[in-house]
C-alpha positions as CSV (number, residue, x, y, z in Angstrom):
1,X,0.0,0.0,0.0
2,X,2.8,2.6,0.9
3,X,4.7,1.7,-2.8
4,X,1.0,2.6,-4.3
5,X,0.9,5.9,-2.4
6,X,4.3,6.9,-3.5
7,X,3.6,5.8,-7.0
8,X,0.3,8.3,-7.4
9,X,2.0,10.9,-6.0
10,X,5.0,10.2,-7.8
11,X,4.2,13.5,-11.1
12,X,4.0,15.8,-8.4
13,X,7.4,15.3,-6.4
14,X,8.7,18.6,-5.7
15,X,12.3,20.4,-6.1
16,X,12.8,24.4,-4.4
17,X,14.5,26.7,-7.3
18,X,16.8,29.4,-7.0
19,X,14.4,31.9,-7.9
20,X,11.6,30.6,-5.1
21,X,9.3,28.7,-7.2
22,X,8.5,24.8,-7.3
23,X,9.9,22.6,-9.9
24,X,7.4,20.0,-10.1
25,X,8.7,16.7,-11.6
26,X,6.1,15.3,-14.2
27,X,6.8,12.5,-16.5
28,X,10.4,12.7,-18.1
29,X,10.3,16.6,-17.7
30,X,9.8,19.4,-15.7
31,X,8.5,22.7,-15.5
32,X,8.8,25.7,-13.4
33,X,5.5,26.8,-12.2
34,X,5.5,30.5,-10.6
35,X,1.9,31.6,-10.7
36,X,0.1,30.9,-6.9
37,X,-3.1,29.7,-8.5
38,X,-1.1,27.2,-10.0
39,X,0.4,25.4,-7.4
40,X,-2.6,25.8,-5.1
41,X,-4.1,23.6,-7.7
42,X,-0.9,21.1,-7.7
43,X,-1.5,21.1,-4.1
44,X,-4.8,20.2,-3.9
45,X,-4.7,17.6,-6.5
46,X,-1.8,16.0,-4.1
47,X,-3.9,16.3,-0.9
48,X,-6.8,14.1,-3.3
49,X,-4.5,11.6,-4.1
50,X,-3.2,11.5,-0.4
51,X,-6.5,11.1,1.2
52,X,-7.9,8.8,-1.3
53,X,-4.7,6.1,-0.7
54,X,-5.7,6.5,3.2
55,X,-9.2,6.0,2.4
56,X,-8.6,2.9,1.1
57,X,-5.7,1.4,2.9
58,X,-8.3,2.5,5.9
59,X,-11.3,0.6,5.1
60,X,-9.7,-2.0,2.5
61,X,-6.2,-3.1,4.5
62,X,-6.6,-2.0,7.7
63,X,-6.0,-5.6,8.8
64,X,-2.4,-6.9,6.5
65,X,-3.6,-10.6,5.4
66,X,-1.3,-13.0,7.1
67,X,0.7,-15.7,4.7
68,X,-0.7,-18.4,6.6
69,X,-4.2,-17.4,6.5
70,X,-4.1,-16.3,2.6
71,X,-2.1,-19.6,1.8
72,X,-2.8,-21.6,4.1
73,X,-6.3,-21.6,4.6
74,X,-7.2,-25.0,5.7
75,X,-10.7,-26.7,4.1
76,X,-13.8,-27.0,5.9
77,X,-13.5,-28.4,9.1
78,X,-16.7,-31.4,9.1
79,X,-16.7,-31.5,13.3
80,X,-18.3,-28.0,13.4
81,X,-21.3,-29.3,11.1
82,X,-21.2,-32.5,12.2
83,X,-22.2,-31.2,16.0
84,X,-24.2,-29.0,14.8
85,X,-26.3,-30.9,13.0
86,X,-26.4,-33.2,16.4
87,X,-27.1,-30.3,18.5
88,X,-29.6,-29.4,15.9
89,X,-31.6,-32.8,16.9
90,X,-31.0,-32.9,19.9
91,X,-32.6,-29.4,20.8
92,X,-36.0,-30.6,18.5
93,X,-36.3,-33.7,20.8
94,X,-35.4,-31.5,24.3
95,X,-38.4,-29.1,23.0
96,X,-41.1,-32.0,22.9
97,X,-42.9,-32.1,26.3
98,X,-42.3,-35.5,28.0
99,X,-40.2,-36.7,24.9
100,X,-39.0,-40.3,25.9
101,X,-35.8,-39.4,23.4
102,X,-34.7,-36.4,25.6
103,X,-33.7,-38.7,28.5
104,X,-31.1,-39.6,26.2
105,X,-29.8,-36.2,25.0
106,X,-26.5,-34.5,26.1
107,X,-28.5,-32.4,28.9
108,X,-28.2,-35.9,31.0
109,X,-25.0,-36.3,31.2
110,X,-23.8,-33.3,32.8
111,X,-24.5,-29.3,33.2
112,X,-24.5,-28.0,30.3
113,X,-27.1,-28.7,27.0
114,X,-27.2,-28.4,23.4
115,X,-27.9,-24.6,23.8
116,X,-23.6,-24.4,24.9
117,X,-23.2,-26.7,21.5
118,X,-24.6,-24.6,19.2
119,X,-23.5,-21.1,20.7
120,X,-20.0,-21.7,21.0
121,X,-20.2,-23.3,17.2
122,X,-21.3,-20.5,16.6
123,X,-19.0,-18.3,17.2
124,X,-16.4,-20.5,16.1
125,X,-17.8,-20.4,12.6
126,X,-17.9,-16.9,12.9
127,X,-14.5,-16.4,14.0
128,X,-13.3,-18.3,11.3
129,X,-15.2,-16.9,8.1
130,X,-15.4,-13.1,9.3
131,X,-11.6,-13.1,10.3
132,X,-10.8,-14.1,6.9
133,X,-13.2,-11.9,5.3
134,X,-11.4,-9.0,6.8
135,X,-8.1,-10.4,5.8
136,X,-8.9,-10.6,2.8
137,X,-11.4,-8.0,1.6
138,X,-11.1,-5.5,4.1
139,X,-13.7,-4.2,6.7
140,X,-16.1,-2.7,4.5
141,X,-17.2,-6.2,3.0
142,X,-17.1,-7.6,6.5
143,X,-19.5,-5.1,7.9
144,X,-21.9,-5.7,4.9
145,X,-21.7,-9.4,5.4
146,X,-22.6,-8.9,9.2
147,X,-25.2,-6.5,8.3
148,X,-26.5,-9.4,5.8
149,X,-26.2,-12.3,8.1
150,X,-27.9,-10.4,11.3
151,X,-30.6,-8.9,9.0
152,X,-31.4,-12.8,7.4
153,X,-31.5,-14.3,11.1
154,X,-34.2,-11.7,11.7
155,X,-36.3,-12.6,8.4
156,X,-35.6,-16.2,9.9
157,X,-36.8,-15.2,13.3
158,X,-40.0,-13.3,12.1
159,X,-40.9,-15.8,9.8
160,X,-40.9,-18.7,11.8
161,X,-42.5,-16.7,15.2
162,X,-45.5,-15.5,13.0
163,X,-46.2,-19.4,12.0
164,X,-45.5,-20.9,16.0
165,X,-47.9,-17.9,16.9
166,X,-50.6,-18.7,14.3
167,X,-50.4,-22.6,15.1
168,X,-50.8,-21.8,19.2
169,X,-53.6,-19.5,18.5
170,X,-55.4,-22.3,16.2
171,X,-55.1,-24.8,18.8
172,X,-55.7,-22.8,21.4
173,X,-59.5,-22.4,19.6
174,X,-59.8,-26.2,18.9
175,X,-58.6,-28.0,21.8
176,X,-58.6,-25.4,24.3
177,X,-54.8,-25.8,25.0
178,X,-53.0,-23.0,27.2
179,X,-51.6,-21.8,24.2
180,X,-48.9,-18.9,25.5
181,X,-47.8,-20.9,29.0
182,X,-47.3,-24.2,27.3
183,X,-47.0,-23.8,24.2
184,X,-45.2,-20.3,23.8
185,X,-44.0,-19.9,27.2
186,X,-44.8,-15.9,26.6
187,X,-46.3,-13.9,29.0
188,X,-48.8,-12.5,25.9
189,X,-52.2,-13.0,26.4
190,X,-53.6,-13.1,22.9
191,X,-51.8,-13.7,19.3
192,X,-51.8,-10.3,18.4
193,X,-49.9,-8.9,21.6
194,X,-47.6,-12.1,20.9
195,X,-46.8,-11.5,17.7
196,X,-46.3,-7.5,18.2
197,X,-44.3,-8.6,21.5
198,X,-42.2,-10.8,19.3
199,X,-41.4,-8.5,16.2
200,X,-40.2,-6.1,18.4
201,X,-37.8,-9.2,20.4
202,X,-39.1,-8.3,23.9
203,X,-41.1,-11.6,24.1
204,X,-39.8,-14.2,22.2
205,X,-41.8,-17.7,21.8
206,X,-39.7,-20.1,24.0
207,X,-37.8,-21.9,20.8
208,X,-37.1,-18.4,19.1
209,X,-35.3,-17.1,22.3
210,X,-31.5,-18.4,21.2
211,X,-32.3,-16.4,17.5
212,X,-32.9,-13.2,19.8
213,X,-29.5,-14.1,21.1
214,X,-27.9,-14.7,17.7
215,X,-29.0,-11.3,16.4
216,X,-27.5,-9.8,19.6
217,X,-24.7,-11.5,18.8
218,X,-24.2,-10.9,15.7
219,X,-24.8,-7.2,15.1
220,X,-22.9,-6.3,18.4
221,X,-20.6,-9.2,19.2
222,X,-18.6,-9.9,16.0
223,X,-17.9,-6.4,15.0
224,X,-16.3,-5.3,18.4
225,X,-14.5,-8.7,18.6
226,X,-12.7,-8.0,15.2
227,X,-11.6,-4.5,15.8
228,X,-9.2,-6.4,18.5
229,X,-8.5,-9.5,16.7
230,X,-5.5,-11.2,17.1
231,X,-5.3,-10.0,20.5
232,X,-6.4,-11.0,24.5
233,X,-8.3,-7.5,24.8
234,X,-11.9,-8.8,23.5
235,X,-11.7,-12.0,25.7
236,X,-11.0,-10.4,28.9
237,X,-13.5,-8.3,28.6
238,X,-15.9,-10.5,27.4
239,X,-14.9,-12.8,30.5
240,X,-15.4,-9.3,33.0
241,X,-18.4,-8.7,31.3
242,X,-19.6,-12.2,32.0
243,X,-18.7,-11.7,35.8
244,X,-20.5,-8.4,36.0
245,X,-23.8,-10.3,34.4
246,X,-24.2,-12.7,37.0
247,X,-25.7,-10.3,39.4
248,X,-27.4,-8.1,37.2
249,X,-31.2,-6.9,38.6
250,X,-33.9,-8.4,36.7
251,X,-35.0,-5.1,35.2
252,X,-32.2,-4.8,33.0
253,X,-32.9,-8.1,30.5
254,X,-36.7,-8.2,29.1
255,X,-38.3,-11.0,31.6
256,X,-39.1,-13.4,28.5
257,X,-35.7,-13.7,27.2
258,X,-34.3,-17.3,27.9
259,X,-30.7,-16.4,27.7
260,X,-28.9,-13.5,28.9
261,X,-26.8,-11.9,26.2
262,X,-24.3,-10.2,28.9
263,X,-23.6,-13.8,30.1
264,X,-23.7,-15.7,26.5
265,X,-21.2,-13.4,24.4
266,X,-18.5,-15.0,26.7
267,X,-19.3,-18.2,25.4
268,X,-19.6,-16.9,21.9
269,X,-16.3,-14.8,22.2
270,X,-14.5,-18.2,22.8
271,X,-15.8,-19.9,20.2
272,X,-14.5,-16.7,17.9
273,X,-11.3,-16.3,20.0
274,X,-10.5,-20.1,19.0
275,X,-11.8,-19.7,15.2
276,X,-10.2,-16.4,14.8
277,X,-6.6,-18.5,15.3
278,X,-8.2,-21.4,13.2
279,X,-5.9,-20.8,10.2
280,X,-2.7,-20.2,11.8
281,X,0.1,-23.1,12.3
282,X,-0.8,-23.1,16.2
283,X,-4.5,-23.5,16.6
284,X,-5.2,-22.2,19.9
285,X,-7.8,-26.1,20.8
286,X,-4.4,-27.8,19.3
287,X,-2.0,-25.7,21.9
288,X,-4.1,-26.4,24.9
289,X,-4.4,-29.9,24.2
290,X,-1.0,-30.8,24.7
291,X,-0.9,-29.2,28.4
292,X,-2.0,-32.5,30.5
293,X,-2.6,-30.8,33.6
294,X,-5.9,-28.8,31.6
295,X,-7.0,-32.2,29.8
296,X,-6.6,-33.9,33.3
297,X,-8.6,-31.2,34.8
298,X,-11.4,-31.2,32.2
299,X,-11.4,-34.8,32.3
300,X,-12.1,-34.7,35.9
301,X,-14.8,-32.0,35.9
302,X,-16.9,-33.8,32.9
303,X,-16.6,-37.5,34.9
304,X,-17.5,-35.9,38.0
305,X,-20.5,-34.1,36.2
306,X,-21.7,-37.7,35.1
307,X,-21.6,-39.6,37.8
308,X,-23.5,-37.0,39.5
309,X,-26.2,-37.1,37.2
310,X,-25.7,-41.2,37.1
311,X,-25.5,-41.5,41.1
312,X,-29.0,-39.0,41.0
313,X,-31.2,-41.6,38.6
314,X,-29.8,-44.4,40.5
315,X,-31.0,-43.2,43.5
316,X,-34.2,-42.2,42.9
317,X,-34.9,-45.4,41.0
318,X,-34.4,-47.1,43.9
319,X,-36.2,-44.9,45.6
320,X,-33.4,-43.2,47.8
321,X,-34.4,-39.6,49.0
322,X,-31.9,-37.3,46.5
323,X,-34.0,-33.9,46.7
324,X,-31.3,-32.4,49.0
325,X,-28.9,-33.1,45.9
326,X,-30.9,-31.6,43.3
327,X,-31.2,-28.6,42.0
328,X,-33.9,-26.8,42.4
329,X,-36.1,-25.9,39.1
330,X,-36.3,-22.2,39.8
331,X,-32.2,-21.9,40.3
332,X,-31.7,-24.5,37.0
333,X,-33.5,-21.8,35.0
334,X,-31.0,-19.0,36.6
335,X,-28.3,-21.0,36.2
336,X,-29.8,-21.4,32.0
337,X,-30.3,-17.9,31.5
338,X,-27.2,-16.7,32.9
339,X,-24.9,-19.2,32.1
340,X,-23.4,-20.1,35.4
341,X,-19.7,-21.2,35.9
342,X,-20.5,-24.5,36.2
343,X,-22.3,-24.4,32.9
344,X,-19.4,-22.9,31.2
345,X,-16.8,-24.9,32.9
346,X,-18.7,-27.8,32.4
347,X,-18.8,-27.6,28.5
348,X,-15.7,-25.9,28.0
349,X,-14.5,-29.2,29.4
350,X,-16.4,-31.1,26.9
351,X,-15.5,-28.8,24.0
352,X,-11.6,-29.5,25.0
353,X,-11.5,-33.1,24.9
354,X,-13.8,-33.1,21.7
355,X,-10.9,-31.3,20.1
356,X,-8.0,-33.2,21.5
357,X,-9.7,-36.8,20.5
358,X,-11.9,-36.6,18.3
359,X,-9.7,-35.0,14.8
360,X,-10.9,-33.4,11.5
361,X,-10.2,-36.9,9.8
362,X,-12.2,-39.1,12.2
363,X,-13.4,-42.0,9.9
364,X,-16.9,-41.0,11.7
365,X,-17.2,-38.4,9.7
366,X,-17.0,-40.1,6.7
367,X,-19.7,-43.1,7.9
368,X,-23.0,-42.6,5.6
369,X,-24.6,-42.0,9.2
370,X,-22.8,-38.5,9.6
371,X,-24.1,-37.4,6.3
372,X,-27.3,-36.0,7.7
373,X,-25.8,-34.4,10.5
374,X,-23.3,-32.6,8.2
375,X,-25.8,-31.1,5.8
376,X,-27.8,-30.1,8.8
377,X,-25.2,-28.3,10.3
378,X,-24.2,-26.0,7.6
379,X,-28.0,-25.1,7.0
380,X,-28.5,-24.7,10.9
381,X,-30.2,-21.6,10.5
382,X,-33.2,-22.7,8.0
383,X,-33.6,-26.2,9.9
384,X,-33.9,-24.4,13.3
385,X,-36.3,-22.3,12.1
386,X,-37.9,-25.2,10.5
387,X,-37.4,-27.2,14.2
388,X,-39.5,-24.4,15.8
389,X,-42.6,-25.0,13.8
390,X,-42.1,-28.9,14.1
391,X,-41.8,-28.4,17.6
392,X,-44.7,-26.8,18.0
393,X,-47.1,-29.2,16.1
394,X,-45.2,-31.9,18.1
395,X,-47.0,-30.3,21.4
396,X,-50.0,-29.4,20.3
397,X,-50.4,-33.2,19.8
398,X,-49.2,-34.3,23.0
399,X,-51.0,-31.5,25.0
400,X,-54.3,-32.7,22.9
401,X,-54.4,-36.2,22.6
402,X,-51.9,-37.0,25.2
403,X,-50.3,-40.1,22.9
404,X,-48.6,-43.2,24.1
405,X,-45.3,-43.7,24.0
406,X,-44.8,-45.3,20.9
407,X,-46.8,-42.4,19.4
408,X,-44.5,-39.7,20.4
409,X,-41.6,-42.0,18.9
410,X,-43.1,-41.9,15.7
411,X,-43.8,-38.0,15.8
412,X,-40.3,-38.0,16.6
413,X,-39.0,-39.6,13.5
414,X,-41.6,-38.3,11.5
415,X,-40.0,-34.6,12.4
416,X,-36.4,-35.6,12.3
417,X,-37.2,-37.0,9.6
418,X,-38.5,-34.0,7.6
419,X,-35.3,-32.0,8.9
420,X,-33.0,-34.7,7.4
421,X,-34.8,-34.4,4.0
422,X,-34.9,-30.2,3.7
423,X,-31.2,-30.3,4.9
424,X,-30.1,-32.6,2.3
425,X,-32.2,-30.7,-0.6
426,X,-31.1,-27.9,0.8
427,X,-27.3,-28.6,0.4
């Protein structure tokens, strides 16, 4: 960028004469130029070209592209899709009330749930495909392409909120069902407040509350992340900032909203810490995974978390009094919204042994089984949305006709079923 400076402002280099004026070097010859109006207008023409090479070393290269990451960009890592995609069916199963498949889902073996999954993931993708946009292309094309994502997450979210709304409202008329406690879990009384409570993302149905998060995220998040990339800066503060939300007074975060966004863009600034280094030779998941201590250590805090939750359905199986070990419902939900430590230690954890055992080459990945999985992960957005309305027809049967088991097993595969098919057309 400096040699393309020099070389625009190269015809109006300038040499003092005897006699006062300004020789001003143009082509292979010069001239001597005495008249002030003149050289005012050299000048000027000078300044341009000046501020127009700042302009766009500004806002085109303001971050140099590294040779490793305009190299060396590595192809798409499957994992991210692949747990996605899992994450992606295991939140449409958590969602069905009294699922029998949801004793089975990742929530049961420890503290954290597929919300942590697809969060972090998150931000891992973005911190991978944002980082290199501004390597690349500078930061005007990165802003537009936040703009674009945040702004199709919202079409996303309105969309699918105005058909979960509709379907409660029918049902609500035809079976009588507590529409906006069960089904919605929105303190709206009537489809109309729900839907104006929604558009304007102060009331979110229950499903749609982790896309309020994502357009949070996403429009706030990511941007001040990658004026300090490459450094500590963003995650410290992200990590104070976490601290600071754990006590927060209820006023400050709408009452509806599932997840607090002070808590979650720590979660979501790892995930972009990590992807943001995902290119270079020392991958911040590969560096940490060779310090024992830290795999001992998460080791020990996800085994611990298991056998808790093992030792708690043993005992009340056998009908052993456990309520003093439990947590109580109302502190689960705090613990949810504002992602506790334990939460985040919890999954961290997980997230660390994940990426020291389980590689980019795994022949699991490859199994005809994963294929599903894959292609739902990298159209997470459109099946999610897709989940929500799935989701809520699920209920509407099981709050109505109050099915068997065997019935809600076949509603499941029936809806995973019709997410496996749209993410395979779709991809």
């Amino acid at each position: 960028m400096v040699t393309n400076v020099h070389s625009e402002l190269a015809p109006f280099s300038r040499h003092k004469l005897g006699n006062g004026t300004l020789r001003l070097k143009n082509g292979h010859h010069t001239a001597a130029v005495g008249r002030p109006a003149k050289l005012w207008a050299q000048k000027a023409k000078a300044i341009w070209l000046v501020g127009r090479a700042s302009l766009r070393h500004v806002f085109l290269h303001i971050t140099p592209p590294k040779h490793d990451q305009l190299l060396c960009s590595k192809p798409r890592d499957l994992r991210i899709d692949f747990f996605r995609g899992l994450a992606l069916y295991m939140i449409f199963v958590d969602h069905i009330i009294g699922d029998p498949l949801a004793k089975f889902t990742y929530q049961h073996v420890g503290f954290s749930d597929s919300a942590e999954i697809f969060v972090y993931l998150s931000g891992l993708s973005c911190g991978i495909s944002y980082s290199r946009t501004l390597a690349r292309r500078g930061w005007v094309v990165m802003a537009l392409a936040i703009l674009r994502r945040a702004a199709k997450i919202y079409v996303y979210y309105v969309v699918s909120c105005s058909v979960v709304i509709t379907l409660a409202a029918v049902a609500a008329v035809i079976w009588n069902i507590n529409a906006y406690g069960e089904l919605l879990s929105t303190s709206a009384g009537d489809p109309f407040t729900a839907m104006r409570l929604a558009m304007y993302m102060l009331s979110p149905p229950g499903t749609a509350g982790i896309l309020v998060l994502y357009i949070i995220l996403t429009s706030v998040v990511v941007p001040v992340f990658l004026i300090g990339t490459g450094r500590c800066g963003p995650l410290v503060a992200s990590g104070l900032l976490w601290v600071f939300s754990q006590n927060l007074p209820d006023f400050v975060i709408p009452h509806d909203w599932f997840f607090n966004p002070f808590a979650w863009q720590f979660l979501f600034v790892i995930g972009m810490f990590v992807g943001a280094k995902w290119d270079s030779t020392e991958p911040a998941m590969q560096i940490l995974g060779r310090l024992n201590w830290l795999v001992f250590a998460a080791w020990t805090i996800v085994i611990s978390a298991f056998l808790y939750k093992l030792f708690l359905l043993l005992f009340s199986h056998f009908g052993v009094e456990v309520t003093t070990l439990q947590i109580a419902p109302d502190a689960y939900t705090s613990m949810r919204r504002n992602l506790s430590s334990i939460r985040l230690l919890h999954f961290l954890s997980v997230a660390l042994l994940v990426a020291t055992y389980f590689r980019s080459t795994s022949t699991l990945l490859r199994l005809s089984i994963s294929f599903p999985l894959i292609c739902s992960g990298k159209r997470s957005l459109e099946l999610y949305s897709l989940s929500m309305v799935l989701n809520t027809l699920a209920n509407i049967a099981v709050l109505a006709y109050h099915p068997p088991y065997l019935v809600q097993l076949a509603i499941d595969v029936f809806g995973i079923s019709v997410i496996t098919m749209t993410a395979i057309a779709l991809v």
